[in-house]
N, CA, C and O atoms as a GROMACS GRO file, in nm:
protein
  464
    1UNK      N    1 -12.202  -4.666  -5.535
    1UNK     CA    2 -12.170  -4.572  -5.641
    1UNK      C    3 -12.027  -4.526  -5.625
    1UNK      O    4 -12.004  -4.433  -5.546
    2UNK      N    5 -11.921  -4.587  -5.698
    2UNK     CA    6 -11.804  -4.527  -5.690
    2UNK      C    7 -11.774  -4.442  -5.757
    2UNK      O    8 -11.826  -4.434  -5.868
    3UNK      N    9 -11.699  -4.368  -5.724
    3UNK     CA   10 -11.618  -4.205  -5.730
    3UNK      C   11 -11.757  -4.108  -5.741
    3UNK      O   12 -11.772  -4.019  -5.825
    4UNK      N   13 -11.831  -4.138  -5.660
    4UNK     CA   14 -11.947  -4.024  -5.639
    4UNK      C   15 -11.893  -3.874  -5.616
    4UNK      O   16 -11.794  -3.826  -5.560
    5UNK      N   17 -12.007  -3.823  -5.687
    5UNK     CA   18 -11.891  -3.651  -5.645
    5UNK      C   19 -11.975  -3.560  -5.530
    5UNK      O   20 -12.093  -3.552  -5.495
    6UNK      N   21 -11.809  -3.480  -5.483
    6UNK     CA   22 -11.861  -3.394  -5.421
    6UNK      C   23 -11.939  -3.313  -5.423
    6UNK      O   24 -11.904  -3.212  -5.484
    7UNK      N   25 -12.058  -3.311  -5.371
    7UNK     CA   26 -12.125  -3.152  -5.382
    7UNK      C   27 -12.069  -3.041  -5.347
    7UNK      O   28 -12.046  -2.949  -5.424
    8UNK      N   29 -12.036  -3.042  -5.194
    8UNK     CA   30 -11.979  -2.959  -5.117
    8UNK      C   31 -11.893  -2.890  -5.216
    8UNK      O   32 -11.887  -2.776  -5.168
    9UNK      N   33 -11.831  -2.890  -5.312
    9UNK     CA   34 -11.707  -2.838  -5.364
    9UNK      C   35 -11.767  -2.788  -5.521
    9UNK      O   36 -11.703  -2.772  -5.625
   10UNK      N   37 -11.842  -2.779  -5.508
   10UNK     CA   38 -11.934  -2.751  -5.659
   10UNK      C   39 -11.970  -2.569  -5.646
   10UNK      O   40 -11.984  -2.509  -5.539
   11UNK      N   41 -11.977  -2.519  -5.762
   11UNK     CA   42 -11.979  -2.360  -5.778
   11UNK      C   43 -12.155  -2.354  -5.729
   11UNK      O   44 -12.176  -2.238  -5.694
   12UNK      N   45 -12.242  -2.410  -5.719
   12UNK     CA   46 -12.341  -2.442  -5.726
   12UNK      C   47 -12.358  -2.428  -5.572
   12UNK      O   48 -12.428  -2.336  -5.529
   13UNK      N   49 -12.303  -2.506  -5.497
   13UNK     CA   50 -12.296  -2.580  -5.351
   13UNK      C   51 -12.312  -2.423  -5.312
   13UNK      O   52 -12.415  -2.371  -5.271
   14UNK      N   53 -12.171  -2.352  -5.338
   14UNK     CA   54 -12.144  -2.279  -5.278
   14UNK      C   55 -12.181  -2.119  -5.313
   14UNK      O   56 -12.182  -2.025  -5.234
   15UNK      N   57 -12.208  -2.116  -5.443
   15UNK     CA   58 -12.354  -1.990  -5.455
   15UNK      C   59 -12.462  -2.014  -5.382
   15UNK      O   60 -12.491  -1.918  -5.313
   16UNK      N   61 -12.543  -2.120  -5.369
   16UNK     CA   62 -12.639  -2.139  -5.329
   16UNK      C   63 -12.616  -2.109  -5.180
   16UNK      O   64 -12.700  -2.034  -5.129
   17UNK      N   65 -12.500  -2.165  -5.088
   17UNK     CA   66 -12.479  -2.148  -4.972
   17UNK      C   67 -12.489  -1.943  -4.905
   17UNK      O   68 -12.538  -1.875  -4.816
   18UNK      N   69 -12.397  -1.932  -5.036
   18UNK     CA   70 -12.399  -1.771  -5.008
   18UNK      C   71 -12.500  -1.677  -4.988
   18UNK      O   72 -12.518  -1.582  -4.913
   19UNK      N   73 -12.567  -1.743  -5.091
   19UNK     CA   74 -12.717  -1.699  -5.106
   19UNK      C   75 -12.780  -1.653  -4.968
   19UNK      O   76 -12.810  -1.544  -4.920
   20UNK      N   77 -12.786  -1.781  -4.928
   20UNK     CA   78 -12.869  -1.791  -4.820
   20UNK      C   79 -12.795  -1.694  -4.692
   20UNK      O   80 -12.842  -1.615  -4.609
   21UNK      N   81 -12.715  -1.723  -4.709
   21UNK     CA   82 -12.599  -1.634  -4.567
   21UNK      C   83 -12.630  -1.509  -4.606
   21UNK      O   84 -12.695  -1.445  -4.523
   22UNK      N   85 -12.607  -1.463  -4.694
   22UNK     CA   86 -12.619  -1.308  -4.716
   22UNK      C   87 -12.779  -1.257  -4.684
   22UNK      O   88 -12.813  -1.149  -4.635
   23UNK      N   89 -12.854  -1.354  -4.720
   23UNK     CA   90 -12.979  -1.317  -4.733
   23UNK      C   91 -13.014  -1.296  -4.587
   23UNK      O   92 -13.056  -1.187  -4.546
   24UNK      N   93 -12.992  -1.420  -4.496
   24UNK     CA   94 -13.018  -1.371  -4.350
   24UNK      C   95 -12.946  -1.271  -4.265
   24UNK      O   96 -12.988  -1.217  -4.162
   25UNK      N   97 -12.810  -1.254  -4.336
   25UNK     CA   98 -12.740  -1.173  -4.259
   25UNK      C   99 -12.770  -1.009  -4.302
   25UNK      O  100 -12.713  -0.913  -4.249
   26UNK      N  101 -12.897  -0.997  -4.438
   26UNK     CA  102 -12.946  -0.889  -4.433
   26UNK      C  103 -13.072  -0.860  -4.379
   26UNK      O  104 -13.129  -0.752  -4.396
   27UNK      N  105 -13.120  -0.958  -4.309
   27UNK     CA  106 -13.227  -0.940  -4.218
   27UNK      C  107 -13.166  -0.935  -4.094
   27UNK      O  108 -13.258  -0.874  -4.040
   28UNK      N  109 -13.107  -0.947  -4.029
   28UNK     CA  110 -13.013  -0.958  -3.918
   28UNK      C  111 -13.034  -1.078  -3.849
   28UNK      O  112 -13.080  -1.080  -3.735
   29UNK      N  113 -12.994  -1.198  -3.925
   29UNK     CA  114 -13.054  -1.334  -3.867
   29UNK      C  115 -12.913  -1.419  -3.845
   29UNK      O  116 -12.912  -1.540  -3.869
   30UNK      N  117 -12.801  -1.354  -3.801
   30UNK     CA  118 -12.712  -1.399  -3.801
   30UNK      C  119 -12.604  -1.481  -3.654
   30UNK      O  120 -12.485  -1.480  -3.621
   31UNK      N  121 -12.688  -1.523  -3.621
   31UNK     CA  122 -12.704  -1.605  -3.476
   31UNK      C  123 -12.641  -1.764  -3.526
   31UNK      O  124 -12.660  -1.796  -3.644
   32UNK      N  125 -12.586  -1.836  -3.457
   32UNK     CA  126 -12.528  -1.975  -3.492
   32UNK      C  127 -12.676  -2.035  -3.531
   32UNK      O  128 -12.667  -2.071  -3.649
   33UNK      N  129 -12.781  -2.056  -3.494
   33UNK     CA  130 -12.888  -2.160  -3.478
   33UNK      C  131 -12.906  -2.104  -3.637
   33UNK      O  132 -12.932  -2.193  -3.718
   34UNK      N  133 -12.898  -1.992  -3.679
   34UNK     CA  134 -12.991  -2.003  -3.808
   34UNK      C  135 -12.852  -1.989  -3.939
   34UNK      O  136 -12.884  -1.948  -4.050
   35UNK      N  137 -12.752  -2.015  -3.919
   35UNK     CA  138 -12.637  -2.080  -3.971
   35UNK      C  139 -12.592  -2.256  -3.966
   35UNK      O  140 -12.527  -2.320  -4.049
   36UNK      N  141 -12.639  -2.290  -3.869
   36UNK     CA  142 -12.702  -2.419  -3.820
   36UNK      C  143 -12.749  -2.514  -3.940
   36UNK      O  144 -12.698  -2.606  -4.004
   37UNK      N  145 -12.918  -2.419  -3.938
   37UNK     CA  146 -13.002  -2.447  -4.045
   37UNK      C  147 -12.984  -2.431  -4.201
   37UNK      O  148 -13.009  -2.507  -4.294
   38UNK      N  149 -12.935  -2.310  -4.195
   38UNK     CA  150 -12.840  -2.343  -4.331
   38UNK      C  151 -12.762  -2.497  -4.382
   38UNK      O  152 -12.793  -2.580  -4.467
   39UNK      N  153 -12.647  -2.485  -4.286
   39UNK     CA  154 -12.614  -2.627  -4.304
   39UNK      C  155 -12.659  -2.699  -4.342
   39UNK      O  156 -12.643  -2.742  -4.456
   40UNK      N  157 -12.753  -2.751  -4.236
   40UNK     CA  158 -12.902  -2.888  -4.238
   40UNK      C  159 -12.904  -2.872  -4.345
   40UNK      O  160 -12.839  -2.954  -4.411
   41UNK      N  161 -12.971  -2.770  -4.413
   41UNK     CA  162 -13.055  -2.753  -4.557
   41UNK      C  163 -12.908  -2.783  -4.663
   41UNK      O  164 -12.908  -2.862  -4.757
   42UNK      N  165 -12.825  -2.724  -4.632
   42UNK     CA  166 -12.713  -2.748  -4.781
   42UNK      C  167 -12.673  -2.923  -4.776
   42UNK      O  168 -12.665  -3.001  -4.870
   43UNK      N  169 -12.658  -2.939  -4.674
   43UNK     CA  170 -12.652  -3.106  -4.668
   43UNK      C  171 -12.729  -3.228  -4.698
   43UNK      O  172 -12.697  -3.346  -4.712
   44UNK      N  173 -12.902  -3.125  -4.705
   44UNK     CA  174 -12.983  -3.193  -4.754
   44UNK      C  175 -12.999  -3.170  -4.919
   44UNK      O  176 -13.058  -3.236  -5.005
   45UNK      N  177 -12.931  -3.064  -4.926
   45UNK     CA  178 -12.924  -2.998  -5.059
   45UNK      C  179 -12.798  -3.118  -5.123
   45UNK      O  180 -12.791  -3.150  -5.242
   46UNK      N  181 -12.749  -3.146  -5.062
   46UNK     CA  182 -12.613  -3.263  -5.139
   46UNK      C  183 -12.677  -3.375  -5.153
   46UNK      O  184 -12.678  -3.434  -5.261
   47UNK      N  185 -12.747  -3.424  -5.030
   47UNK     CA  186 -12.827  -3.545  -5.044
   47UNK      C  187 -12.920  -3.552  -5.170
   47UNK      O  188 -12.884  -3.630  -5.257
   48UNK      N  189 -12.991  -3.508  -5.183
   48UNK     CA  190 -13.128  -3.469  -5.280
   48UNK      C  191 -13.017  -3.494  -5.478
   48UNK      O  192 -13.031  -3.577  -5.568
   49UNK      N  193 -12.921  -3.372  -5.460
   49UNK     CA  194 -12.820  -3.449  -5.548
   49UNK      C  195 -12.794  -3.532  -5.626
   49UNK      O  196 -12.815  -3.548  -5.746
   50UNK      N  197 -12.712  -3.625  -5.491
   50UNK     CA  198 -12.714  -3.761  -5.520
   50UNK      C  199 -12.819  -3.893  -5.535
   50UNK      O  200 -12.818  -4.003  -5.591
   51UNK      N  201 -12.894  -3.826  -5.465
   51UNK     CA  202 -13.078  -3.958  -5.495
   51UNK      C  203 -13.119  -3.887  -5.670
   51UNK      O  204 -13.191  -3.947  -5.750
   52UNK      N  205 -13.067  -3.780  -5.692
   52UNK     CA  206 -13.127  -3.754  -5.841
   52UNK      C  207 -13.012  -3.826  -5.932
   52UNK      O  208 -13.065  -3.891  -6.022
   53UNK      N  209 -12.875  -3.832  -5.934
   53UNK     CA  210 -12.801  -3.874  -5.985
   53UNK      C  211 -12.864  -4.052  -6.012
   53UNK      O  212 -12.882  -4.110  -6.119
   54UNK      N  213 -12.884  -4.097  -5.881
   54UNK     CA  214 -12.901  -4.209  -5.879
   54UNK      C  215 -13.012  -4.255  -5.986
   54UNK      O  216 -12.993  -4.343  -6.070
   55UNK      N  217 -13.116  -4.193  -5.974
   55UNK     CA  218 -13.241  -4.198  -6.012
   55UNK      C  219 -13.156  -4.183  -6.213
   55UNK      O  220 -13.116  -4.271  -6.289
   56UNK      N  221 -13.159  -4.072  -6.223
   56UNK     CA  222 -13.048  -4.080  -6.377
   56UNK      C  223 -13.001  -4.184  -6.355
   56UNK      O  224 -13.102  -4.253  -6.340
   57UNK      N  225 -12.904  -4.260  -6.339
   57UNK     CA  226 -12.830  -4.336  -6.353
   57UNK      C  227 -12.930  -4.486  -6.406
   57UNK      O  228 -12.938  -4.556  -6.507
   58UNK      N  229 -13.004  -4.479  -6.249
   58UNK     CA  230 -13.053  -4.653  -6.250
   58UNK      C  231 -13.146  -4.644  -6.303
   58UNK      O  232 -13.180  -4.754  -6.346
   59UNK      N  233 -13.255  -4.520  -6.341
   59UNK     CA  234 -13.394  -4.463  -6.372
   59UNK      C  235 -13.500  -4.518  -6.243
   59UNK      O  236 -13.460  -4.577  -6.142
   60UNK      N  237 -13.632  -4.485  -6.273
   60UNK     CA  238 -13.712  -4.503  -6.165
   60UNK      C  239 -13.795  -4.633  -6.152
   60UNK      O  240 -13.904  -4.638  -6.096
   61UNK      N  241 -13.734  -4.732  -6.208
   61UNK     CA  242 -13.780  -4.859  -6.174
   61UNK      C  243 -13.628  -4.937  -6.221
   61UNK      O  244 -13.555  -4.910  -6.316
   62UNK      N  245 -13.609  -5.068  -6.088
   62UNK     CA  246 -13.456  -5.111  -6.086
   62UNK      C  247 -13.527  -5.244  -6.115
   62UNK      O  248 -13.643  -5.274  -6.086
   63UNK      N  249 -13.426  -5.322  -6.182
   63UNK     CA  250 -13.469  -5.467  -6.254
   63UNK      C  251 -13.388  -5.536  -6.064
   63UNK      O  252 -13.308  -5.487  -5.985
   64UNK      N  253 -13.475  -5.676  -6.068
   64UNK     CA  254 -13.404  -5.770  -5.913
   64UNK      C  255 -13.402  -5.891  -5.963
   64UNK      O  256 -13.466  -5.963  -6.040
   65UNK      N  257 -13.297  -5.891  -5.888
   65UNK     CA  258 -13.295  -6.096  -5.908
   65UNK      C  259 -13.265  -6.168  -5.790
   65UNK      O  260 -13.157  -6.169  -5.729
   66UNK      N  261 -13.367  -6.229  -5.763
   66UNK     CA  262 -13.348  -6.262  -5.583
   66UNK      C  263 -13.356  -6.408  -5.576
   66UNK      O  264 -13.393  -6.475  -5.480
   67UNK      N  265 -13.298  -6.471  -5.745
   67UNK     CA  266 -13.307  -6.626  -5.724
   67UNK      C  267 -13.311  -6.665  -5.940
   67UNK      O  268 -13.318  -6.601  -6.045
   68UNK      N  269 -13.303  -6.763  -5.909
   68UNK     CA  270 -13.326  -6.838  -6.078
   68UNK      C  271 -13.424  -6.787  -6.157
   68UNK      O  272 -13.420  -6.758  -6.276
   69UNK      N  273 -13.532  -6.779  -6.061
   69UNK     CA  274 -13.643  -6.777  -6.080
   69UNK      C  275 -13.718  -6.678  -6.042
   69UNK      O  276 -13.840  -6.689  -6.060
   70UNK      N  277 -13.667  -6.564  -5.985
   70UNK     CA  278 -13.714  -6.479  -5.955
   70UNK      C  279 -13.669  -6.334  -5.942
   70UNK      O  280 -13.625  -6.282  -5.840
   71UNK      N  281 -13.691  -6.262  -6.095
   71UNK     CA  282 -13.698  -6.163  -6.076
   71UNK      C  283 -13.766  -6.098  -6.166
   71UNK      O  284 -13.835  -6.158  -6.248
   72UNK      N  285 -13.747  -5.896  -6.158
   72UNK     CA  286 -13.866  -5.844  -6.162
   72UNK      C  287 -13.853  -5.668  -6.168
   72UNK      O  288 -13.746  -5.623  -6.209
   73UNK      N  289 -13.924  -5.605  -6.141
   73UNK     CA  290 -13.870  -5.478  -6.113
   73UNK      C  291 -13.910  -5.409  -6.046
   73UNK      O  292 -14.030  -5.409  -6.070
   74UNK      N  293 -13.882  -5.319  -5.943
   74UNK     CA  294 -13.929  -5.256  -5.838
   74UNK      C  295 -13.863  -5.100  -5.827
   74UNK      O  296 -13.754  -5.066  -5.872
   75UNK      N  297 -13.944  -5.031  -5.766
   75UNK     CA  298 -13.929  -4.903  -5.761
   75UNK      C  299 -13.784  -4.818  -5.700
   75UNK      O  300 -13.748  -4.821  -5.582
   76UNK      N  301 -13.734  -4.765  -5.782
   76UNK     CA  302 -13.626  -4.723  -5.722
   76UNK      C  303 -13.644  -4.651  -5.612
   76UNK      O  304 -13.704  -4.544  -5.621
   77UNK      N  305 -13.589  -4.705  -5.471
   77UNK     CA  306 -13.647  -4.638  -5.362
   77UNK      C  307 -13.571  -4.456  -5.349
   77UNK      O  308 -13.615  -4.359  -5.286
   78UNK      N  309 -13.489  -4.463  -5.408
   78UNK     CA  310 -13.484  -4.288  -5.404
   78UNK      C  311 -13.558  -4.205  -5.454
   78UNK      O  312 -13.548  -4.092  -5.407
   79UNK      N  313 -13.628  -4.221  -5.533
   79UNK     CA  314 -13.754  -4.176  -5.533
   79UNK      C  315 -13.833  -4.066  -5.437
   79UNK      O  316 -13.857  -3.945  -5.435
   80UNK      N  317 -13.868  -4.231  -5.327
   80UNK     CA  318 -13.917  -4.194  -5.248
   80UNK      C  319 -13.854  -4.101  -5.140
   80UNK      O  320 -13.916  -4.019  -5.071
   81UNK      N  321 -13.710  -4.127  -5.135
   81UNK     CA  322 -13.628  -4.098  -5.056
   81UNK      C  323 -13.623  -3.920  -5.087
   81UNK      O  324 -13.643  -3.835  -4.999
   82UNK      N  325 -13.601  -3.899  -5.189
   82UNK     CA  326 -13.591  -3.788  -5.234
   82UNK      C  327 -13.739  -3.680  -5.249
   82UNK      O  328 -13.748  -3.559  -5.270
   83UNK      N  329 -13.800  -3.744  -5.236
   83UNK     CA  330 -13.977  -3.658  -5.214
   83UNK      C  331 -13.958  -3.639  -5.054
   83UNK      O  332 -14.022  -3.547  -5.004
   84UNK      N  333 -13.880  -3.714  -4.975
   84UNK     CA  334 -13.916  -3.703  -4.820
   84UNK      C  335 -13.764  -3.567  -4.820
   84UNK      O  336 -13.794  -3.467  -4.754
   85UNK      N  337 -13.640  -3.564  -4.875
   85UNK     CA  338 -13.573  -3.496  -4.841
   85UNK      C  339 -13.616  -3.378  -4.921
   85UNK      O  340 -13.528  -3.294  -4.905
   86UNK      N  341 -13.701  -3.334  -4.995
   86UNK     CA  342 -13.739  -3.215  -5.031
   86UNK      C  343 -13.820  -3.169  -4.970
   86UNK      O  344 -13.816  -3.050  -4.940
   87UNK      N  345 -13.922  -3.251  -4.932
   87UNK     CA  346 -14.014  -3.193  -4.861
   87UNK      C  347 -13.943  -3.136  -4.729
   87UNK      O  348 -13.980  -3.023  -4.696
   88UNK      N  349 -13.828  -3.209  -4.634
   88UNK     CA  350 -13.767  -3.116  -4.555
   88UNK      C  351 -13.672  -3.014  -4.572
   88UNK      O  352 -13.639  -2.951  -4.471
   89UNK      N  353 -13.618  -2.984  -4.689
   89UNK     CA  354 -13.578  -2.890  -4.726
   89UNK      C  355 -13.649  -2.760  -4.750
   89UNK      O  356 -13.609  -2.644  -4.753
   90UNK      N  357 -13.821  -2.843  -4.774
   90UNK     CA  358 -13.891  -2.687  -4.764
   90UNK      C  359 -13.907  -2.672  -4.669
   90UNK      O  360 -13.958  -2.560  -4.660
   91UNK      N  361 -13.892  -2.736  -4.528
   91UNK     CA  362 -13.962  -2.674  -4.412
   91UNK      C  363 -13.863  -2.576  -4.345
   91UNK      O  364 -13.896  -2.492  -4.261
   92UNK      N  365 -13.732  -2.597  -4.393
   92UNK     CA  366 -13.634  -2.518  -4.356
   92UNK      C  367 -13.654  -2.423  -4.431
   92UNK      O  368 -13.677  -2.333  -4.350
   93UNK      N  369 -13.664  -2.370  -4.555
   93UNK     CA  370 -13.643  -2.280  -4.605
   93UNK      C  371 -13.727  -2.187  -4.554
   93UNK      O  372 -13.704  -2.070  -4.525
   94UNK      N  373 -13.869  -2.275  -4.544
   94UNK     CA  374 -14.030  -2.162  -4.514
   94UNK      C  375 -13.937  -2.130  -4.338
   94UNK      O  376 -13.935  -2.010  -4.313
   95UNK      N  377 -13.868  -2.216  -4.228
   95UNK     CA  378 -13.847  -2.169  -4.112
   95UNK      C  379 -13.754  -2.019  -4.136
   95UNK      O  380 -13.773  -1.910  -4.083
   96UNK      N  381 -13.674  -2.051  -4.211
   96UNK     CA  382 -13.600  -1.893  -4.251
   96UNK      C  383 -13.624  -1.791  -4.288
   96UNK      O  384 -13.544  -1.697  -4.295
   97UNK      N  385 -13.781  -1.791  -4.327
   97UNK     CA  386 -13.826  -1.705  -4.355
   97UNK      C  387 -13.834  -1.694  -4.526
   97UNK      O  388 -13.891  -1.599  -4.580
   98UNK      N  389 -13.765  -1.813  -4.610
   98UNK     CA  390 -13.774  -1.723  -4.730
   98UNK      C  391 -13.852  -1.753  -4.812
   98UNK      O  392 -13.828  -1.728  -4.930
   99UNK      N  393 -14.000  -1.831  -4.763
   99UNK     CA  394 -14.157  -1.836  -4.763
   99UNK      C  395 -14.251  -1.719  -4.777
   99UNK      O  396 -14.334  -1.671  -4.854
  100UNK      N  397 -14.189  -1.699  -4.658
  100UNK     CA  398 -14.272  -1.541  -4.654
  100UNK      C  399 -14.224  -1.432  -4.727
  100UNK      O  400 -14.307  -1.349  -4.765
  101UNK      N  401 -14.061  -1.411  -4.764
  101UNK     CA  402 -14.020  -1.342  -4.841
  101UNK      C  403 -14.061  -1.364  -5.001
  101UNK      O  404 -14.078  -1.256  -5.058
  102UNK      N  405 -14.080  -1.471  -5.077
  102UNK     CA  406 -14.128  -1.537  -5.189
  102UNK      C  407 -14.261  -1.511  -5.187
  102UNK      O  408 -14.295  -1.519  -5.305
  103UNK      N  409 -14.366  -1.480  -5.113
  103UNK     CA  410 -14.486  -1.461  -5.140
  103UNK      C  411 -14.534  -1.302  -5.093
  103UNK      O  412 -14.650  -1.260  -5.092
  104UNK      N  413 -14.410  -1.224  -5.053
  104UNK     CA  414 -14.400  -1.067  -5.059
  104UNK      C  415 -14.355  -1.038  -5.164
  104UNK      O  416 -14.398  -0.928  -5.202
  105UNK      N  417 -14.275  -1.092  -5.245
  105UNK     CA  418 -14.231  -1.065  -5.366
  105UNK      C  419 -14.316  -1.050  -5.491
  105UNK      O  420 -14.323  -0.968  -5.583
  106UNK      N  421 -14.392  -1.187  -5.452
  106UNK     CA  422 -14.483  -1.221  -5.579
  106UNK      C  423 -14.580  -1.096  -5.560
  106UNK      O  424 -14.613  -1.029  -5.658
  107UNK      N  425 -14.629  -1.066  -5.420
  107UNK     CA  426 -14.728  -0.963  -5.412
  107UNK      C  427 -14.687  -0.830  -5.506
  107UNK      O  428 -14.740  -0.793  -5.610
  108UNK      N  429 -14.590  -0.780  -5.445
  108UNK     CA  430 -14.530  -0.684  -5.490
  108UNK      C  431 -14.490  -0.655  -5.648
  108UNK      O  432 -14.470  -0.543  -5.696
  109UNK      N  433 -14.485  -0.743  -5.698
  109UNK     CA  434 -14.445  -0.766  -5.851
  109UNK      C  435 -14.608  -0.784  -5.921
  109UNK      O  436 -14.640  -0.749  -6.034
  110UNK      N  437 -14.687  -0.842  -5.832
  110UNK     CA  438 -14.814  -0.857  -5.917
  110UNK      C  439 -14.837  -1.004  -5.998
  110UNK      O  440 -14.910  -1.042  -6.089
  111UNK      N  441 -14.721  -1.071  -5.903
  111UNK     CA  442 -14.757  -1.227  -5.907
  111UNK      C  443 -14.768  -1.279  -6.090
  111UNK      O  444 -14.717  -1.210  -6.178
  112UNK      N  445 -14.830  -1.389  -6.115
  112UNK     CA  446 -14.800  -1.436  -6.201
  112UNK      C  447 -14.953  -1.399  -6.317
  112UNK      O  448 -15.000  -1.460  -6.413
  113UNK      N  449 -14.991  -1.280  -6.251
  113UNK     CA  450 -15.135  -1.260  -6.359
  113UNK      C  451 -15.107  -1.135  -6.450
  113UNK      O  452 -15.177  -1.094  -6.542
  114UNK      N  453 -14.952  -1.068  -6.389
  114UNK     CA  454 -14.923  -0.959  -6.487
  114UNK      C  455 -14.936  -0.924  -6.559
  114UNK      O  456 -14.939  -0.802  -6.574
  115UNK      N  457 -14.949  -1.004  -6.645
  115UNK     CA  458 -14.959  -0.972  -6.814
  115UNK      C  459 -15.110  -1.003  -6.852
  115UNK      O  460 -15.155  -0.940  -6.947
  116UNK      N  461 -15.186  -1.088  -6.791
  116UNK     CA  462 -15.320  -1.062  -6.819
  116UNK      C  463 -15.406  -0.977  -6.853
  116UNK      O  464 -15.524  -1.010  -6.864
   0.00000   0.00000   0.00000
């Protein structure tokens, strides 16, 4: 994929980054290891990105030609790639705590039956 873009440099990248910094540094979670994890997560946050770009681009099944006579179409593997980097993006987020903060919230607000 040429001239792929930066995430890192996106208004997006870097709200989202803030987010998170402020948020731990108002719990007092402001130790390298859980700045660390931040990272991890924003990097997986760039990755995830670009497997969606891709996925737009090529859509979720890629045409092959692996001969005269042979081709066909097969699953765009980012896909898959991208179900495995979200799913670790949640495990970071739930490690930071903002699992448990998201389901104090919902309590507190009266969750999604409010208006019932």
């Amino acid at each position: 994929m040429a001239g792929k873009k930066d995430y890192k440099k996106t208004k997006q990248y870097k709200a989202l980054k803030k987010e998170l910094i402020d948020d731990l540094e108002s719990r007092g979670l402001i130790s390298e290891p859980y700045r660390d994890k931040v990272d991890e997560y924003m990097r997986l946050w760039c990755w995830l990105q670009m497997l969606n770009d891709d996925i737009s681009e090529r859509g979720v099944f890629i045409e092959y030609q692996n001969g005269e006579n042979q081709k066909g179409t097969t699953d765009n593997k980012s896909l898959t790639i991208a179900t495995r980097v979200s799913g670790q993006m949640l495990s970071i987020w739930a490690a930071l705590g903002f699992k448990d903060q998201a389901v104090k919230a919902k309590a507190v607000t009266g969750g999604e039956d409010d208006e019932l």
